[in-house]
N, C-alpha and C positions, 0 to 999 in steps of 0.2 A: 180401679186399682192401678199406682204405676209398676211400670215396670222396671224390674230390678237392672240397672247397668253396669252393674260392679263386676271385675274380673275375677272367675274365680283364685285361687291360692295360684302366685306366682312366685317363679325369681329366678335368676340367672342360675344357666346349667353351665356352659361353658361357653368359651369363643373359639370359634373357628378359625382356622390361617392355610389357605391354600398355598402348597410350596410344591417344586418339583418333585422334588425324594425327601419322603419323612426319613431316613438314614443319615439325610445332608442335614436334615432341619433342627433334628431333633438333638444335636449337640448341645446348639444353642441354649434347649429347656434344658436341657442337665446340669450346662455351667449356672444356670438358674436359679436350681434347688430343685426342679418338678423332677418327679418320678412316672415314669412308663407302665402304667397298668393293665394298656389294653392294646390290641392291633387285630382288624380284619379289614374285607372288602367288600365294600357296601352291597346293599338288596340292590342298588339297578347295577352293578357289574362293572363299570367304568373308575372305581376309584376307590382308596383302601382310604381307612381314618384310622389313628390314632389318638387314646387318651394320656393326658398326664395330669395327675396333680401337685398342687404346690399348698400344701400346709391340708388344713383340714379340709377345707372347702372350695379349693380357688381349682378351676380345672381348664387346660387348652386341648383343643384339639388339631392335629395337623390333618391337613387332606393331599393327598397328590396323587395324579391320574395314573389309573394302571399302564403299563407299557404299550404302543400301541394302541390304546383307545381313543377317539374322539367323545370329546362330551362336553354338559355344560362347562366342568372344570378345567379343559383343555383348551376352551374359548377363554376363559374369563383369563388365564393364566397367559395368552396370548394377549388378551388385548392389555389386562392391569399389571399380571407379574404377581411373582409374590406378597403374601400381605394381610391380612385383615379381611375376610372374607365374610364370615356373620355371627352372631348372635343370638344364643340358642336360648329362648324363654322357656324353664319348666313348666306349664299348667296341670292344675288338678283334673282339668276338664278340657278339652279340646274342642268339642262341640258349642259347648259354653262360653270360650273365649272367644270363638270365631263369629256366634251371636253377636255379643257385646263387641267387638271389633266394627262389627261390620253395620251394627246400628247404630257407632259413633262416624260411617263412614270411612274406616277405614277397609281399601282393599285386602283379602285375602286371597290366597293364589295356592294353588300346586297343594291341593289339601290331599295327601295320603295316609293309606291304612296298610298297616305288616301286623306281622305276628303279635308281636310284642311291644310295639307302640304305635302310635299315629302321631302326623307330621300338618304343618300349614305355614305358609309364607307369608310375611308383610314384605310387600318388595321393598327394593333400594328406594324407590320413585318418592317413599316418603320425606317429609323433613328433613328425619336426621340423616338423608343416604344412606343406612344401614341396611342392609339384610337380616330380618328378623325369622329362626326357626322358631315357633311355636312345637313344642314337643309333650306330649301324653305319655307316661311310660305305663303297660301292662302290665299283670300279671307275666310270670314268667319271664321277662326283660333280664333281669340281674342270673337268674338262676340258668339260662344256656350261655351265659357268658365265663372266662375263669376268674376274669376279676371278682365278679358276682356283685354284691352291695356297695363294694367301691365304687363302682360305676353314678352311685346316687351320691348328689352333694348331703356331707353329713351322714350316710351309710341307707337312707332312707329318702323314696321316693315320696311328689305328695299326695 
């Protein structure tokens, strides 16, 4: 029997943009047209995210390191500056994608579990130099959030 190599259900959640102060940044997405749905500070403690969307589907997120912290983002933002930082893949399946990732040879990296979703990394080191999040959203995801559904491209997780 072969075996199945197909990804499960995918597609672009949002893009990420590491900047000093989402306050400074996020000007910019307003004169834009996006709208501010959402803002906390991340599970590992070093740095807040925010969401915005722009029409019904298209979503950025800013990141910028909390006051005082050292961390991967305080590095990268020293060495790159602001900018284009990653690329978040929605999967139906996280364990499934990472399967198939990784028996095409592709590295996976930095695979975590929280509450309400699971996370895994394609590093930059690939082709495209992107940073790819792979992201699984749970049960419960939208509903301790106040955005709530918004948070899903389209109102709905896959």
């Amino acid at each position: 029997m072969e075996e199945n190599r197909e990804l499960p259900a995918t597609r672009v959640d949002h893009v990420g943009i590491a900047v000093e102060s989402i306050e400074s940044a996020e000007a910019l997405l307003f004169a834009l047209g996006c709208e501010k749905i959402h803002e906390e500070a991340s599970e590992y403690g070093s740095f807040t995210w925010a969401t915005y969307v722009l029409g019904g589907a298209s979503r950025l997120e800013l990141i910028a390191p909390e006051d005082g912290s050292e961390s991967f983002l305080t590095e990268y933002l020293e060495r790159e500056g602001p900018g284009l930082h990653h690329v978040t893949l929605e999967v139906s399946d996280l364990e499934r994608a990472v399967e198939v990732l990784e028996a095409d040879d592709v590295p996976v990296a930095e695979r975590a579990e929280f509450d309400h979703w699971g996370e895994a990394f394609v590093p930059p080191s690939n082709p495209t130099g992107a940073l790819f999040q792979l992201m699984e959203y749970y049960d419960g995801y939208a509903e301790h959030r106040e955005a709530g559904r918004r948070l899903f491209v389209d109102g709905e997780r896959l």
